[in-house]
N, C-alpha and C positions, 0 to 999 in steps of 0.2 A: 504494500500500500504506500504509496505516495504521498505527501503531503506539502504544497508550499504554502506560507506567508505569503498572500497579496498585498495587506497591509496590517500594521504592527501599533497602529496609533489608537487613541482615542478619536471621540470626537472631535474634529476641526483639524485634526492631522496635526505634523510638526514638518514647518513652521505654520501655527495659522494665521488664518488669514488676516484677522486683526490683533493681533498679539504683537506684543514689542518687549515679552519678557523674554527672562536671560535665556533662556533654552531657544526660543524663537528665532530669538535676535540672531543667537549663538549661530544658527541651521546659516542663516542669511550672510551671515558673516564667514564663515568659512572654518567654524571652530573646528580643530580636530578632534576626532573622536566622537562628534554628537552627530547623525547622522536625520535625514529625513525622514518620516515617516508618512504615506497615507492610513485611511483610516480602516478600523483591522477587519480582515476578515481573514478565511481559507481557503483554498483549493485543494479537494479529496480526489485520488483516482487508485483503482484496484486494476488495473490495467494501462495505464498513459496515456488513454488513447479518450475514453469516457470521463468527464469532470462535473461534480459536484462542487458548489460555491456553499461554504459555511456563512448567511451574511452577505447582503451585495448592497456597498458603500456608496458613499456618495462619488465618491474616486474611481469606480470598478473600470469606466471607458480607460482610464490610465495605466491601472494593471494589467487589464489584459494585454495591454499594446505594447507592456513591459514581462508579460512572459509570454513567451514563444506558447506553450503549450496549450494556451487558449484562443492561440490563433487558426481563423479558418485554414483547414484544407486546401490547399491549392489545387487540389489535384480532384477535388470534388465539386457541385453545385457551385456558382457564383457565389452564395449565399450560405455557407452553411457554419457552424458552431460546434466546436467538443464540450462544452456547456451542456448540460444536461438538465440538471438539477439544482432549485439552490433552497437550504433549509437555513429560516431564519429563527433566531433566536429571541429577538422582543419585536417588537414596534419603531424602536427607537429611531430616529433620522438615520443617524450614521449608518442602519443597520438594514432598513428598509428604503431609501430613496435610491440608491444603486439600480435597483429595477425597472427605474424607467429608462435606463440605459441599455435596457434589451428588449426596446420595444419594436427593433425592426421586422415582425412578420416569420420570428423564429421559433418552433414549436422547444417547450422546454416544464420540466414540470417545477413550481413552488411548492412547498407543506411549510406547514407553520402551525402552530398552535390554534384553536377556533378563536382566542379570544386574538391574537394579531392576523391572524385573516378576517376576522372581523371588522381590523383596523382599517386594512385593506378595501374592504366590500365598502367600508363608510365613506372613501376618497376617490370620487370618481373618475381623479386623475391618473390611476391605477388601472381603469379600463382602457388603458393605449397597450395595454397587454390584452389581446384577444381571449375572450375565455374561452372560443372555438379551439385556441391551437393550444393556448398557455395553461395547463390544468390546473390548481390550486387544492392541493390536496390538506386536509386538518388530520394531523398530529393526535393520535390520544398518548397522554404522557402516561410511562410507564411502561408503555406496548411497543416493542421493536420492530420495524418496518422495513422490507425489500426497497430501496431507490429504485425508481425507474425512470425512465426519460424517456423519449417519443417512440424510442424504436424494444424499450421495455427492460428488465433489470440492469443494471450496471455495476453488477459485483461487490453492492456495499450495501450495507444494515446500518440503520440508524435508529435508536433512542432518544426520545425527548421527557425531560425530568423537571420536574417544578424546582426551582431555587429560590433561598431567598431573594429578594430584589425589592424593585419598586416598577407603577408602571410608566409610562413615557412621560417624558417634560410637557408634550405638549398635548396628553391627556388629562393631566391633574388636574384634581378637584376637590380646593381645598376646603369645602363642605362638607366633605366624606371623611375629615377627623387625618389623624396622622400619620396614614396611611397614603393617604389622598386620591382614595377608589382603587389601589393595587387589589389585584385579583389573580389565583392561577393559572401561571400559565403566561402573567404579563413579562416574566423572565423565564428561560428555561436554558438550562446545558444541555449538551449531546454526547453519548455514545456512540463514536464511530467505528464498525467493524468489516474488517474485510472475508465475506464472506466463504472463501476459500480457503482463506489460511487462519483463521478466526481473531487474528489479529486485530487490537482494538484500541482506539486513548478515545479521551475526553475534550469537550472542545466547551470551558466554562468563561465565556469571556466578560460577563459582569455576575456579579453578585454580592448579596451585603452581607451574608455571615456564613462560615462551614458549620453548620448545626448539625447533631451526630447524625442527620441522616446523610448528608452529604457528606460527612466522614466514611461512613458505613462505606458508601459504594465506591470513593476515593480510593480507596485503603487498598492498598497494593497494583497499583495502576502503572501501566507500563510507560504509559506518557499522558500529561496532563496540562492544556494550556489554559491556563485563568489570569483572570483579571488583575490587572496589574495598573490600575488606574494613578493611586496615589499611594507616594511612599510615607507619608502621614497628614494624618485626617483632617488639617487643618493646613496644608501648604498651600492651598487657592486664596485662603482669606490673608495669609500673613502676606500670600503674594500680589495683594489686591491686584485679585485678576475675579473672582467671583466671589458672592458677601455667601458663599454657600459650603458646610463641611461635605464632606464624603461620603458619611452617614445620611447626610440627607440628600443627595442623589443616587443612594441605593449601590454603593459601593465600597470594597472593602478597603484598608491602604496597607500596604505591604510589611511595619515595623513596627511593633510592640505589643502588650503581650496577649492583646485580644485581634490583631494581626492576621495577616497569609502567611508569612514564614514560620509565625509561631504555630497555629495552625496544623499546619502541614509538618511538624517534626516528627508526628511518630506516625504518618501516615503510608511509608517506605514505596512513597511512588517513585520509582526511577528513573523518569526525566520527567523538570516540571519547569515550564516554559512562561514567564509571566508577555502577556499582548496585551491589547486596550488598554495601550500605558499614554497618560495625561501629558500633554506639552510642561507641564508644570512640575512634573517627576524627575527628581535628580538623578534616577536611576540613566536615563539614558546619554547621561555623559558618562563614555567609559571609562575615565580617571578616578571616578567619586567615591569618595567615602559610602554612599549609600550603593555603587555597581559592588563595591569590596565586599559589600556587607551580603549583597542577597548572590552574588559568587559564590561567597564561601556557606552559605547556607545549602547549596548546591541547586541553584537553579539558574535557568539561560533567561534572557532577553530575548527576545522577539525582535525581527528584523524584517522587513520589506525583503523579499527574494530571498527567506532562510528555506533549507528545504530538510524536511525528513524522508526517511523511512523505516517502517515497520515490516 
């Protein structure tokens, strides 16, 4: 099973767009060691040939044009895509607006959860995806599912699991107490396996707490990429960049003792990748006290064109 890094960012990528903090600046400027980022998703393939997108960003026209492997066939149709599939994991912009960037007339299937296809079904600017060609398949979480794509399975099993979280920013409702109308389902992580060789990680790119249930299924994972937003829970506001902590966007930060690295010590997953990391995270200068810190804890950074295999 294959896997690349599309993109490795948060929201708004690094550098974004209106940002002029130090990381930002840093990209623009030519800092060593801090590198660009779009905003995160995956590409899954059990064969190289068929691709699943984890997530399709607001970036995804730029990825693909930056990896060979999502490039059409030349040797086929004028028209056609190794795109298959793409399984989203909230609602959230970053994570869902990618899709109108495959709205050229290309047969491919979506699943998602009912309650972010319902996000979907509510925005009818989401109908530039034909639902004659573009199927839209809902998720029951817990229940592992065959991918398939127009011409029918594509060698991979996918899981979708409730996590903690929160729901999108720009469905809040801060009437609904403080919470703000989250509901199952408005986040979820995956299970990806390859059906042949049963090979499998986890692909958890937001989430606000490892609660023992998410422990539970953690717990001895071959590869695990999670959220890696902020390396503590209050760098946005000392960086007035947002009057907002981390807890309250439904994410976890990577350092102290209620933490992901903390977290994750006796969880004996054996490679654990942090993506969805925030333009505002010191982590992604590679000289920093904080890269040192979650190194030696033994976990990778996520990088734009990192590629695995399982």
């Amino acid at each position: 099973m294959q896997i690349k890094v599309l993109g490795s960012g948060a929201g708004g990528g690094l550098p974004q767009w209106n940002c002029a903090g130090r990381n930002s600046a840093g990209v623009r400027e030519g800092v060593a060691g801090l590198r660009a980022r779009t905003q995160s998703s995956l590409a899954v393939s059990a064969n190289g040939k068929d691709w699943v997108l984890l997530n399709a960003t607001p970036d995804l026209r730029q990825q693909i044009n930056e990896t060979p492997e999502l490039h059409p066939d030349p040797k086929g149709p004028v028209r056609n895509s190794p795109i298959k599939a793409v399984v989203l994991t909230n609602g959230d912009v970053d994570h869902v607006a990618g899709l109108l960037n495959l709205r050229e007339g290309q047969p491919f299937t979506i699943y998602g959860s009912e309650r972010v296809l319902g996000v979907l079904a509510e925005n009818s600017i989401f109908n530039v995806l034909n639902p004659e060609i573009v199927d839209r398949v809902p998720m029951k979480l817990g229940e592992a599912f065959a991918v398939e794509g127009p011409n029918g399975p594509v060698g991979l099993e996918v899981e979708g699991f409730a996590v903690p979280g929160k729901v999108a920013l720009y469905l809040e409702d801060e009437s609904a107490g403080e919470d703000f109308g989250t509901q199952e389902g408005d986040t979820i992580g995956l299970k990806v396996t390859d059906t042949s060789s049963g090979d499998h990680f986890f692909y958890v790119p937001g989430c606000a707490q490892v609660d023992d249930a998410l422990k539970e299924r953690l717990k001895g994972a071959p590869l695990v990429f999670f959220d890696g937003t902020l390396f503590t829970n209050d760098e946005m506001l000392r960086q007035g960049m947002l009057q907002k902590t981390g807890e309250r966007m439904g994410h976890m930060n990577m350092s102290g003792p209620t933490g992901t690295l903390a977290a994750f010590e006796d969880l004996d997953v054996a490679r654990k990748v942090f993506i969805h990391i925030n333009n505002s995270n010191p982590v992604l200068r590679e000289d920093s006290e904080e890269r040192a810190a979650v190194t030696k804890a033994g976990w990778d950074v996520a990088f734009d064109g990192m590629k695995l295999e399982l």
